[in-house]
C-alpha positions in Angstrom: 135.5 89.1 105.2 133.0 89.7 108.0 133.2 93.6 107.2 131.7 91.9 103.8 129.2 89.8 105.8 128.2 92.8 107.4 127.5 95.1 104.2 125.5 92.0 102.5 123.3 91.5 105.1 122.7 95.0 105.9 121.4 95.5 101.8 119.3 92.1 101.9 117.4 93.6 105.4 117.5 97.2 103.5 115.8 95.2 100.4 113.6 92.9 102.0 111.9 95.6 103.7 111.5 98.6 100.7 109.5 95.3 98.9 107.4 94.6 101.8 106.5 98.1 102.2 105.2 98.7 98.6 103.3 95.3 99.1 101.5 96.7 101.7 101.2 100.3 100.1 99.3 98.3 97.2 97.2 96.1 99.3 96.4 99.2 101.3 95.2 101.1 98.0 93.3 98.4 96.8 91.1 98.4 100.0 90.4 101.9 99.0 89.1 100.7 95.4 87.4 97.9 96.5 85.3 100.1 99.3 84.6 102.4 96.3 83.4 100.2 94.2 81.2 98.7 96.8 79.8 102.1 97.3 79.3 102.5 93.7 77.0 99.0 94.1 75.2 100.4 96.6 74.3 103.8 94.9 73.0 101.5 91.9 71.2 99.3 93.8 69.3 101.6 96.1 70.9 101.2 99.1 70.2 103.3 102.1 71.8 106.3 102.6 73.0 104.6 106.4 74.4 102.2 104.5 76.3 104.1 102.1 77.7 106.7 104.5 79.2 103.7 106.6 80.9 101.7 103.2 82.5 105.8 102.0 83.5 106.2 106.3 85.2 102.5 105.7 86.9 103.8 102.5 88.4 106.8 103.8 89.3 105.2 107.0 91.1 102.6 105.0 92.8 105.6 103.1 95.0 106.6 105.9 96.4 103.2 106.1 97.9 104.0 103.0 101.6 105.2 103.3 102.9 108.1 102.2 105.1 110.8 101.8 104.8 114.5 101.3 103.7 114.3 98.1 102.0 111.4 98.0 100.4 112.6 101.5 98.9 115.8 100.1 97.3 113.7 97.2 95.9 111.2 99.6 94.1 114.0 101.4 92.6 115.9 98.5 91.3 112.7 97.1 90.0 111.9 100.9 88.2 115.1 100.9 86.2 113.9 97.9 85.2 111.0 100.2 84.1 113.3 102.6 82.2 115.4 99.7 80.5 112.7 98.7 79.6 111.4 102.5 78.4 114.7 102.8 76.0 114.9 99.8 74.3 111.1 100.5 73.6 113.1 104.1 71.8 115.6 102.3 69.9 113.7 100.1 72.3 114.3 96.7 72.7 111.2 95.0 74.0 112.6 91.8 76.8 114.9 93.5 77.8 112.0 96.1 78.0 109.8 92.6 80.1 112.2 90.9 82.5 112.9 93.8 83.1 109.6 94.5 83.8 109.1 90.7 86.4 112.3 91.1 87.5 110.6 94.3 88.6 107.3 92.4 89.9 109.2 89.7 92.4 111.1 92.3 93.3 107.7 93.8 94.3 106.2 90.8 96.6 109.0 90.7 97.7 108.1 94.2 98.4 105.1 92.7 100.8 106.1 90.2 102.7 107.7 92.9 103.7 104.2 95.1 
């Protein structure tokens, strides 16, 4: 009987936490989309490039709270490095290239996604 005790509780802990864990993997994702689409505002309505640079840094930064493992890891990172592309192009003054990667860049976390 407390062999029995012993396996029961050990699959409710083992349970408990592989539910919590893809709670917080979705919470974590959706940060990402919501930074995204705040970026996405702020390219329509003319924002500064200062201020877009800081919302895609916050959306990448909020990327690597997302967890992972080797596949989902490499995905994470390409789709990341369309972040960066897109950071890169406001800096130089691209609008329509930083559009379009961050388009690519929520296209490739949707596929993230998927993956959780």
């Amino acid at each position: 009987m407390k062999l029995l005790k012993n396996i029961v509780l050990s699959l409710f802990i083992a349970a408990s936490t592989i539910g919590f864990s893809s709670i917080a993997s979705a919470a974590a994702i959706d940060d990402v989309f919501s930074k995204i689409a705040e970026a996405e505002k702020a390219f329509d309505d003319g924002a500064a490039p200062a201020d877009i640079i800081s919302i895609i840094r916050d959306a990448a930064r909020k990327a690597k709270d997302v967890p992972a493992g080797d596949n989902v890891d490499t995905k994470r990172q390409r789709a990341s490095g369309f972040l960066k592309k897109s950071r890169l192009a406001v800096k130089k003054g691209k609008m329509d290239d930083a559009k379009a990667h961050l388009q690519e860049a929520k296209k490739r976390f949707t596929v993230v996604k998927g993956l959780l």
